[in-house]
C-alpha positions in Angstrom: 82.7 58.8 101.6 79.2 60.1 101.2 78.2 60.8 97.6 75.4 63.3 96.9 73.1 62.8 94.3 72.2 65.6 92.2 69.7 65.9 89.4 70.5 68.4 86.9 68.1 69.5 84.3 69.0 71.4 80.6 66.6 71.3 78.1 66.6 73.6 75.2 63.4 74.7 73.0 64.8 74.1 70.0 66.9 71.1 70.8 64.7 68.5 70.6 62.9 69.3 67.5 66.3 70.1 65.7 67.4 66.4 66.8 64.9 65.0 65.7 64.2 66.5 62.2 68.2 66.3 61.4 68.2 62.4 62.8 65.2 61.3 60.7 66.7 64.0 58.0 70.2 61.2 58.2 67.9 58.3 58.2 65.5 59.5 55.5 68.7 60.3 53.4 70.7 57.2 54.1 67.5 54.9 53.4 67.0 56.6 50.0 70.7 56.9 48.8 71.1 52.9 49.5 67.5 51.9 47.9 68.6 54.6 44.7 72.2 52.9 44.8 70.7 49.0 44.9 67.9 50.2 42.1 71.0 51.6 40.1 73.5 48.9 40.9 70.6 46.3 39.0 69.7 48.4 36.4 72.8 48.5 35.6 74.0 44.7 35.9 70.7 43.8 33.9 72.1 46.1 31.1 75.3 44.8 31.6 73.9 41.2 31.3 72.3 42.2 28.7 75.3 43.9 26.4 76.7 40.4 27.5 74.7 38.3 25.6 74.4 39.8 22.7 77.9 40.7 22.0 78.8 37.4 22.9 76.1 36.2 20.3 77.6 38.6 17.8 81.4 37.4 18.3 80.2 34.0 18.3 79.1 34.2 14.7 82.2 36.3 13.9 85.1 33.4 15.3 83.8 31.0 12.5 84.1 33.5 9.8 88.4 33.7 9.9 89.6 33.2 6.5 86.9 36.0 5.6 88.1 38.2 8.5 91.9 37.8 7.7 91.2 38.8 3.4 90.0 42.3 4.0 89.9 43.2 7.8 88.7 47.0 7.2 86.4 45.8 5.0 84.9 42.9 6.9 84.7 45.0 9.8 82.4 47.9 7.6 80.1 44.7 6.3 79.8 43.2 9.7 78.8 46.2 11.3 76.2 46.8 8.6 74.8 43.8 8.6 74.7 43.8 12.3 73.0 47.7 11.8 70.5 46.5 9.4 68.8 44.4 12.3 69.0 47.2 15.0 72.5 46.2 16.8 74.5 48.9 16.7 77.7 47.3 17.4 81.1 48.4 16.5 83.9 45.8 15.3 87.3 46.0 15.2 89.7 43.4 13.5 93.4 43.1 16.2 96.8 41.3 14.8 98.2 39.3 17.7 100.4 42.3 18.6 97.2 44.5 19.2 97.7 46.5 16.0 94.5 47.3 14.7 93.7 45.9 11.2 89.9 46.5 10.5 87.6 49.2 12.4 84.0 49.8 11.3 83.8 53.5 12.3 86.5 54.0 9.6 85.3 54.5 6.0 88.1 53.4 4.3 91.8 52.4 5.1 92.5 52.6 8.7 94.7 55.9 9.3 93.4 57.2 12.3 96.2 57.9 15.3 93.6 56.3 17.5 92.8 53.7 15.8 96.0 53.0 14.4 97.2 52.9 17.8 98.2 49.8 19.7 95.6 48.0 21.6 97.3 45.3 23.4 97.5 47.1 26.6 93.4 47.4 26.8 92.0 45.3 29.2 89.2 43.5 27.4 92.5 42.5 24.9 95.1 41.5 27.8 91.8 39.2 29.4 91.3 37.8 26.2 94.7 36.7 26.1 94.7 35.1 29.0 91.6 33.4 28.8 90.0 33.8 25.4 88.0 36.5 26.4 87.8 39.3 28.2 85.1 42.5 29.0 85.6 46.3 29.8 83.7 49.2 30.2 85.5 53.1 29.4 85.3 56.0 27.5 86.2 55.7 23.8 89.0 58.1 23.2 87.8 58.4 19.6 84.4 58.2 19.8 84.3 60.6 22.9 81.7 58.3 24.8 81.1 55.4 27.0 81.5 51.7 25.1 81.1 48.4 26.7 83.8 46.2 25.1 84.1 42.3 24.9 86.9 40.4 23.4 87.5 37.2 22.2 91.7 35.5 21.0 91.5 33.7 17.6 93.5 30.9 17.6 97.3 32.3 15.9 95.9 35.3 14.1 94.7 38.3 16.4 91.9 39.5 18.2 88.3 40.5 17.1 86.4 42.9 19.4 83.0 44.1 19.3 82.1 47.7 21.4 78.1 48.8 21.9 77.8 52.2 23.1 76.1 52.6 26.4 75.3 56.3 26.2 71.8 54.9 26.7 72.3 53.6 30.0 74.4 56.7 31.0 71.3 58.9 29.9 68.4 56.4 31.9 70.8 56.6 35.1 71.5 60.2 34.6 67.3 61.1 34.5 67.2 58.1 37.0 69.4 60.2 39.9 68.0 63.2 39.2 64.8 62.0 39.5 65.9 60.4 43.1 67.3 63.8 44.1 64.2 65.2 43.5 62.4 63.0 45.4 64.7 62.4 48.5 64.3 67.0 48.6 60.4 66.1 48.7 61.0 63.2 51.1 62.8 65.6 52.8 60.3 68.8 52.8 58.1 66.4 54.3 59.5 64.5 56.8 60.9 68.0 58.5 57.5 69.4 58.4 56.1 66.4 60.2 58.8 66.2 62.3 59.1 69.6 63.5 55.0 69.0 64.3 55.1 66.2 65.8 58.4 67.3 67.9 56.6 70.8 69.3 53.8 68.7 70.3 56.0 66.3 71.8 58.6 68.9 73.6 55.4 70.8 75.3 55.4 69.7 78.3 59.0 69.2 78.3 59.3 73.1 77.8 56.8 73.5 80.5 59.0 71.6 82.8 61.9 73.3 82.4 60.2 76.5 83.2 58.9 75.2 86.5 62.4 73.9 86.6 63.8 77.3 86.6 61.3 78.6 89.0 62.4 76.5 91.5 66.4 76.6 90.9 65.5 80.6 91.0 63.9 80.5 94.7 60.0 80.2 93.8 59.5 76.8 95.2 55.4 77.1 94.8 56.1 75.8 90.9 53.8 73.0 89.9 53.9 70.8 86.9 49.7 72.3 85.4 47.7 70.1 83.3 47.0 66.2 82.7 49.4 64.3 80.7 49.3 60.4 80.0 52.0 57.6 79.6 55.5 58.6 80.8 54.9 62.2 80.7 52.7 61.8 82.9 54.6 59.8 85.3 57.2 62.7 84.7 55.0 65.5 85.8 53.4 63.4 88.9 56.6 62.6 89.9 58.2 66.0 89.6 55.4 67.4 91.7 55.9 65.1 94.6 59.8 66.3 94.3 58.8 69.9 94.6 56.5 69.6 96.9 58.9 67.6 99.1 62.0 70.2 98.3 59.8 72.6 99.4 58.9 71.5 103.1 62.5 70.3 103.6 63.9 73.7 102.8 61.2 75.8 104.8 62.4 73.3 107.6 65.8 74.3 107.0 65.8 78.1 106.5 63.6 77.6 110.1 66.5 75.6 111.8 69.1 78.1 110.1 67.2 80.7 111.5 67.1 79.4 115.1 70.9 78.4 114.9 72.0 81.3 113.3 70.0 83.4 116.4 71.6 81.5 119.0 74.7 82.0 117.2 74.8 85.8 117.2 73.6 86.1 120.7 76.6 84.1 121.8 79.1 86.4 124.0 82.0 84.4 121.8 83.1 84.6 118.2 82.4 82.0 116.1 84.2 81.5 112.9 84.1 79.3 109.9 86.1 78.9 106.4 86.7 76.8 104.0 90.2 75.0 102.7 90.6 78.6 100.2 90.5 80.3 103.6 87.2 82.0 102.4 84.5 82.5 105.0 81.5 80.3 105.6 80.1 82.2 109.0 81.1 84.6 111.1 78.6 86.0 114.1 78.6 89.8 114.9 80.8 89.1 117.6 83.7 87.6 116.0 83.6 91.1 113.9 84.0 92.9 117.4 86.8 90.7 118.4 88.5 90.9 115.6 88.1 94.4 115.0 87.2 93.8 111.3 83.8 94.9 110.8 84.2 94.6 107.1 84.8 90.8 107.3 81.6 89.2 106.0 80.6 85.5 104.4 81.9 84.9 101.2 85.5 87.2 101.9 88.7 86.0 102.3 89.9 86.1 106.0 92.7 88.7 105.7 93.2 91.9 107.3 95.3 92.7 111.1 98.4 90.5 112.3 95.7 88.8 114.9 93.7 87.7 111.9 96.9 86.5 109.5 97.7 84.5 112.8 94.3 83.2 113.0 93.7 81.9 109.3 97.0 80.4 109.7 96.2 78.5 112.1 92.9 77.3 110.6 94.4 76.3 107.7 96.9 74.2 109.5 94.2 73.1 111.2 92.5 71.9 107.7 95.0 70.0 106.8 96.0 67.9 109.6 94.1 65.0 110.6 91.1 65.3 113.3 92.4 63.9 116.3 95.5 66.0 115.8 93.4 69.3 114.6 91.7 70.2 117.2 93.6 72.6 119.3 93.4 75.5 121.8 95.6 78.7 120.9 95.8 81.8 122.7 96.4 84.5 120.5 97.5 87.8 121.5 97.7 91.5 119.8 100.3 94.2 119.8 99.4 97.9 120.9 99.0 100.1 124.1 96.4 97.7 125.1 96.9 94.1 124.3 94.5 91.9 123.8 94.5 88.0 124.2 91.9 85.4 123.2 91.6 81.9 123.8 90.5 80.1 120.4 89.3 77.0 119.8 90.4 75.7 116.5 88.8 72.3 115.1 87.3 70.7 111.7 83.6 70.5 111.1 82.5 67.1 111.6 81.1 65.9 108.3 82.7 68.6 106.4 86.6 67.1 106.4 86.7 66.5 102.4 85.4 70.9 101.7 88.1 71.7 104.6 85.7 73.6 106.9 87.1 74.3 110.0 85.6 76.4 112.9 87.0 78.7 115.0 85.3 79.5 118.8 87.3 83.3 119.8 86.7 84.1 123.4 87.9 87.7 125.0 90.7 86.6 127.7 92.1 89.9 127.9 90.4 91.1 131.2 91.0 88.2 133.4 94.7 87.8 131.9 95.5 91.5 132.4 93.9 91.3 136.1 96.5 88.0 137.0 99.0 89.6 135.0 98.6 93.2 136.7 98.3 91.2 140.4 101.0 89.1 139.8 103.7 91.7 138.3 102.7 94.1 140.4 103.8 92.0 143.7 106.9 90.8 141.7 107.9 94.2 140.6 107.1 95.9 143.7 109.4 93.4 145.7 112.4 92.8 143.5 112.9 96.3 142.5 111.3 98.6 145.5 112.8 96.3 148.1 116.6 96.7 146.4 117.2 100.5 147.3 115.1 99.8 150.7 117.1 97.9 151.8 120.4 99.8 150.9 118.6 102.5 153.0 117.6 101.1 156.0 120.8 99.4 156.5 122.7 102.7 156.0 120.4 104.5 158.3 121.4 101.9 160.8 124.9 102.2 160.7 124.5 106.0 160.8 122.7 105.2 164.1 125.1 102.8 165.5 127.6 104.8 166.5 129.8 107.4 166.2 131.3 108.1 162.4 133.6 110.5 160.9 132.8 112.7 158.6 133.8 110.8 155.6 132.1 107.9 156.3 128.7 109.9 157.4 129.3 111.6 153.6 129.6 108.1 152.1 126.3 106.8 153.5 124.5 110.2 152.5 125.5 109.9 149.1 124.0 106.0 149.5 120.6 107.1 150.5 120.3 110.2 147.9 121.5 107.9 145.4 118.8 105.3 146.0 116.4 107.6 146.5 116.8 109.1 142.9 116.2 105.5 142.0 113.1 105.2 143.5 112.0 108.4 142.0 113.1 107.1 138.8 111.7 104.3 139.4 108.4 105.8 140.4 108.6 108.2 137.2 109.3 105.5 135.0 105.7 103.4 136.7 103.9 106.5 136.3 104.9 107.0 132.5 104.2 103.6 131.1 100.9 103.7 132.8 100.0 106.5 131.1 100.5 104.8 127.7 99.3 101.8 128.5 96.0 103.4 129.2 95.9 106.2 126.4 94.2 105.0 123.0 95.6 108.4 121.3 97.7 111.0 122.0 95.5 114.2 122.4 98.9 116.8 122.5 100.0 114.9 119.0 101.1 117.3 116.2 102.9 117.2 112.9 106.7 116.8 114.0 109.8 117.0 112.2 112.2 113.4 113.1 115.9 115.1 112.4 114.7 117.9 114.7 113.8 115.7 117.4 116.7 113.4 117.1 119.1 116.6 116.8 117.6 117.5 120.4 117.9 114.1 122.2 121.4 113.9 120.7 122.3 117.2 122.0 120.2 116.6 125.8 122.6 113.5 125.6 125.9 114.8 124.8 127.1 115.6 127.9 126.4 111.7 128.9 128.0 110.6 126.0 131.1 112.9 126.7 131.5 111.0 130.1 131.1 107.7 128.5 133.9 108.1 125.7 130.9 107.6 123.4 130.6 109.2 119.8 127.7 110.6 118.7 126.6 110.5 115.2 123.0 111.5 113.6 122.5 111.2 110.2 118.4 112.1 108.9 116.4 112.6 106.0 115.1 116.4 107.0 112.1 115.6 105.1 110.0 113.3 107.8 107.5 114.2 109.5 105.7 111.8 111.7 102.1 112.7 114.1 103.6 112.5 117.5 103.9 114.4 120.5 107.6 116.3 120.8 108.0 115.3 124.6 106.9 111.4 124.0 109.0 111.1 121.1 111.6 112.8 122.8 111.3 110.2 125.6 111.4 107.3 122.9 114.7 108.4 121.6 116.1 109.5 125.1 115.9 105.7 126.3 117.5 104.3 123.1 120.5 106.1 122.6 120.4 106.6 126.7 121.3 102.8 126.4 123.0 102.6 123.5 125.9 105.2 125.3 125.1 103.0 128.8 125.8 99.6 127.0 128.7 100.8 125.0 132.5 100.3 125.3 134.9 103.0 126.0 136.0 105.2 122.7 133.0 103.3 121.3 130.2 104.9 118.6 126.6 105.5 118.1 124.9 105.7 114.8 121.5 107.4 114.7 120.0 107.3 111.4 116.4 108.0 109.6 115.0 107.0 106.5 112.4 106.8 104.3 110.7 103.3 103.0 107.6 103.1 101.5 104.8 105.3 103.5 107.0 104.7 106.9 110.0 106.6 108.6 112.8 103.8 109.6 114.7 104.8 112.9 117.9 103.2 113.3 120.0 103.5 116.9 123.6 101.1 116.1 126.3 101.3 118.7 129.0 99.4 119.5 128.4 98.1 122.4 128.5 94.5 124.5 125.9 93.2 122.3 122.8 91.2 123.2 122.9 87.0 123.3 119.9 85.4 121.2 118.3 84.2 124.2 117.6 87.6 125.2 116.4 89.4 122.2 112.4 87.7 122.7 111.7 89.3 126.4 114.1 92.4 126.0 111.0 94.4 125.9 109.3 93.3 128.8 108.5 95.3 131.9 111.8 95.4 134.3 113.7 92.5 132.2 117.1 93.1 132.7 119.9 90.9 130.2 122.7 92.2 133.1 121.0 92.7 136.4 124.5 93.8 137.9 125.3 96.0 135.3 121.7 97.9 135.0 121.9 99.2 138.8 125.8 100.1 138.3 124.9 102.2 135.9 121.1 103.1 137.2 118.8 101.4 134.8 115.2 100.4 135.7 114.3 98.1 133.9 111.1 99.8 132.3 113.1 101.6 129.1 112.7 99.6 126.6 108.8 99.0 127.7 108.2 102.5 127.7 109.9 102.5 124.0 107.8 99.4 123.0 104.6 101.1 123.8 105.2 104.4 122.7 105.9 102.9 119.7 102.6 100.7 119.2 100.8 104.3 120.4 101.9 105.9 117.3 101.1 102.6 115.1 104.7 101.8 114.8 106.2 99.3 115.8 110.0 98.7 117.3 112.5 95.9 116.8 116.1 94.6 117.8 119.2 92.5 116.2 122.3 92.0 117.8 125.3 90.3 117.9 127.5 89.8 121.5 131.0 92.0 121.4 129.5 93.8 118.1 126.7 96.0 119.5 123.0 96.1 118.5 120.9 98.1 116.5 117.5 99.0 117.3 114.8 99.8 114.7 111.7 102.0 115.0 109.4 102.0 112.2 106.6 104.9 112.2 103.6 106.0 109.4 104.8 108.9 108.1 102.4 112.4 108.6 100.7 113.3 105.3 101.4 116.4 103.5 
């Protein structure tokens, strides 16, 4: 499978520079927060290192002084912290039993009664370290002080703990000033890296804008864009090579629209349709032609290929055509239209080479009609003329003979008279019949059409009829809607019902019935003749319409049938844009349909 390779192009003015400024915006922010967070993270373990040392120093001293300590812990506590005060250590101590029940606390003047001091402590961290390894370290917000301490811890041996706390609102106030300071100067950083940024980035996207504006030139149908002015490095490369693509895109589509042009002029002088659509059944090309044949002059490229029961049969077929393989696709159909004049074309139906996986398939339509009708015409005409013509001929010349051959009485003379006047009305019918369906075979309107009423018609065939039906033991029975009217002429409409309920009492069985009825559906009258008759086999029903088909050749000239009713019904029918139909079932009768546009008010 052929891939095509296609280059597609979206740049945005703005999209570039916004990348840009908001990618070195990320970087410029992530670079700063980490160096500010490192800077901070030492500062911080310095001071920490720092507190370290000199509370460790201070505690030192403090383990050898025990007997002291365990005298007077409030009051050892007070001195120590004095002492420690006097030299510039601000350092709080506080004197622990071994159950971490505070004994001695500096920030209290006198006896410890505090609830927060008095409190238990062995749950603190710096204590339960301490315990476990003689010492133990903890930073967190004094809940009596209301500020930040640094705490360290040391166990003396059977008596309690002794802790030492320096405050580290110092190093919250440095790091406070030193993050605001950052912030302010990451804003700055900021400020300026988007001003250079944006700068740098509409110098940059300049002749990437001015591409994409030849770009659009092009994709719009200007192919004379050119990439204007001289550019170095890759840019350049961009624009030289962008050229060379236009330039070439160009001559190959002049080239094209020139071959097109040729193809699409031999194409519309062609004396065939030609048809093309896609898998959707949506049309690719159609010549002016094809519009002719198809009698759709409102077809055009780009439509769906709908419209008359030629072209429903037609896009079936394409489409079956689409999907099937192409050995098996390509066919040759003859398709062929209803009406007083019928029409058949031979189509060629096949798959575009090269175009298998978008499901184009072509159709070539070629006007049959002509030759067909002449072979047809020749052939039925010598067929007709023989088998039916040749029948009461025959009857008689052989009873004109045996009136010749001798002597006969008077009753035999009558019989033979009544032979030849009988097959003469045949032939007259016959003749009639010929003369009639000629007419509206060859008539594309009926000039003596008027508005007419259906029950009124129907109630005079019916009543024409009766006596017929009387003699056959038939029942009559009409049954209309008084309120359709159809565009028809009385006497050809008259002649449409005559011949079906003429047969319908012909084909029936003694004491039998016929059931004429009319209806409306939709914007058409419905015509229903039921009787309940022989009935019609299946294998019948397709040619039962067909010029001097007979289902019972025996029983049509018993009862003097030519052969041409039902024809004459067919194309009366089609004349009117209607359209007639059969269903039957053998020993049950038939009912006959005729469907007609109703007249508008």
């Amino acid at each position: 499978m052929k891939q095509k390779n296609r280059i597609r192009i979206h740049v945005s003015n703005g999209s570039v520079k916004q990348r840009l400024m908001l990618s070195s915006s990320i970087i410029l922010c992530v670079g700063f927060c980490l160096a500010f967070a490192l800077v901070a993270l030492l500062v911080q373990k310095q001071y920490q290192e720092e507190f370290t040392k000199r509370l460790d120093a201070s505690l030192a001293i403090m383990e050898t002084q025990g007997s002291k300590i365990w005298a007077n812990p409030q009051k050892y506590a007070r001195e120590e912290s004095d002492r420690l005060s006097a030299v510039g250590q601000q350092i709080r101590i506080t004197v622990l039993d071994s159950k971490g029940n505070v004994l001695g606390d500096s920030e209290q003047p006198g006896d410890v009664d505090d609830d927060t001091v008095r409190g238990n402590h062995l749950d603190r961290p710096e204590i339960v370290q301490a315990d476990k390894s003689g010492r133990g370290y903890d930073v967190r917000l004094s809940e009596n002080a209301g500020e930040r301490f640094y705490y360290a811890a040391v166990r003396l041996p059977d008596q309690g703990y002794l802790r030492a706390a320096l405050s580290i609102a110092d190093l919250d106030r440095v790091t406070r000033k030193f993050w605001i300071g950052s912030l302010l100067s990451l804003l700055l950083g900021l400020i300026l890296v988007c001003t250079v940024t944006w700068f740098m980035a509409d110098r940059f996207t300049l002749p990437i804008r001015s591409l994409t504006k030849v770009a659009r030139r092009i994709s719009e149908g200007d192919l004379s864009g050119r990439m204007q002015g001289q550019y170095t490095g890759e840019i350049g490369d961009l624009t030289h090579s962008f050229n060379i693509m236009a330039e070439s895109t160009e001559q190959a589509v002049l080239q094209t629209q020139k071959k097109q042009e040729q193809l699409e002029g031999v194409l519309q002088g062609m004396d065939d349709g030609v048809l093309c659509v896609d898998r959707n059944n949506r049309i690719v090309f159609l010549n002016q032609r094809a519009r002719e044949l198809l009698n759709a002059r409102d077809l055009k490229e780009g439509g769906i290929l709908d419209g008359s029961l030629l072209i429903r049969q037609l896009a079936d077929r394409m489409r079956s055509a689409g999907e099937q393989g192409e050995e098996e696709a390509a066919r040759r159909e003859t398709l062929t239209t209803g009406g007083p004049k019928e029409q058949q074309y031979n189509v060629y139906i096949a798959p575009i080479p090269g175009k298998r996986e978008d499901g184009e398939v072509l159709a070539v339509i070629a006007d049959v009609t002509r030759m067909r009708r002449l072979e047809q015409l020749r052939s039925e005409f010598v067929a007709n003329v023989t088998h039916e013509l040749k029948t009461p001929l025959t009857s008689i010349r052989g009873s004109i003979e045996l009136l010749r051959s001798g002597d006969r009485d008077e009753e035999t003379r009558q019989y033979f008279y009544d032979v030849l006047d009988i097959e003469a009305e045949r032939l007259h019918h016959l003749i009639d019949d010929m003369l009639v369906l000629s007419q509206i075979e060859n008539a594309k309107e009926d000039p003596s059409a008027r508005r007419c009423n259906l029950k009124e018609e129907l109630m005079a065939t019916i009543e024409r009829l009766h006596p017929v039906a009387e003699k056959a033991s038939v029942t009559l029975e009409l049954d209309a809607d008084p309120s359709l009217y159809c565009d028809c002429s009385p006497t050809r409409i008259g002649q449409l019902f005559i011949n079906l309920i003429e047969n319908a009492i012909k084909y029936n069985v003694p004491q039998g019935k016929v059931t004429v009825t009319a209806r409306q559906q939709r914007h058409m009258a419905i015509v229903r003749v039921r009787d309940t008759g022989i009935g019609i086999a299946p294998e019948h029903l397709d040619r039962l319409f067909e010029r001097f088909y007979r289902v019972d050749t025996s029983r049509s000239r018993e009862i003097g049938g030519t052969g041409l009713g039902l024809s004459i019904v067919k194309h009366l029918a089609a004349l009117y844009h209607g359209e007639v139909s059969v269903e039957s079932e053998v020993g049950k009768g038939s009912t006959f349909t005729v469907r007609l546009p109703l007249s508008p008010e």
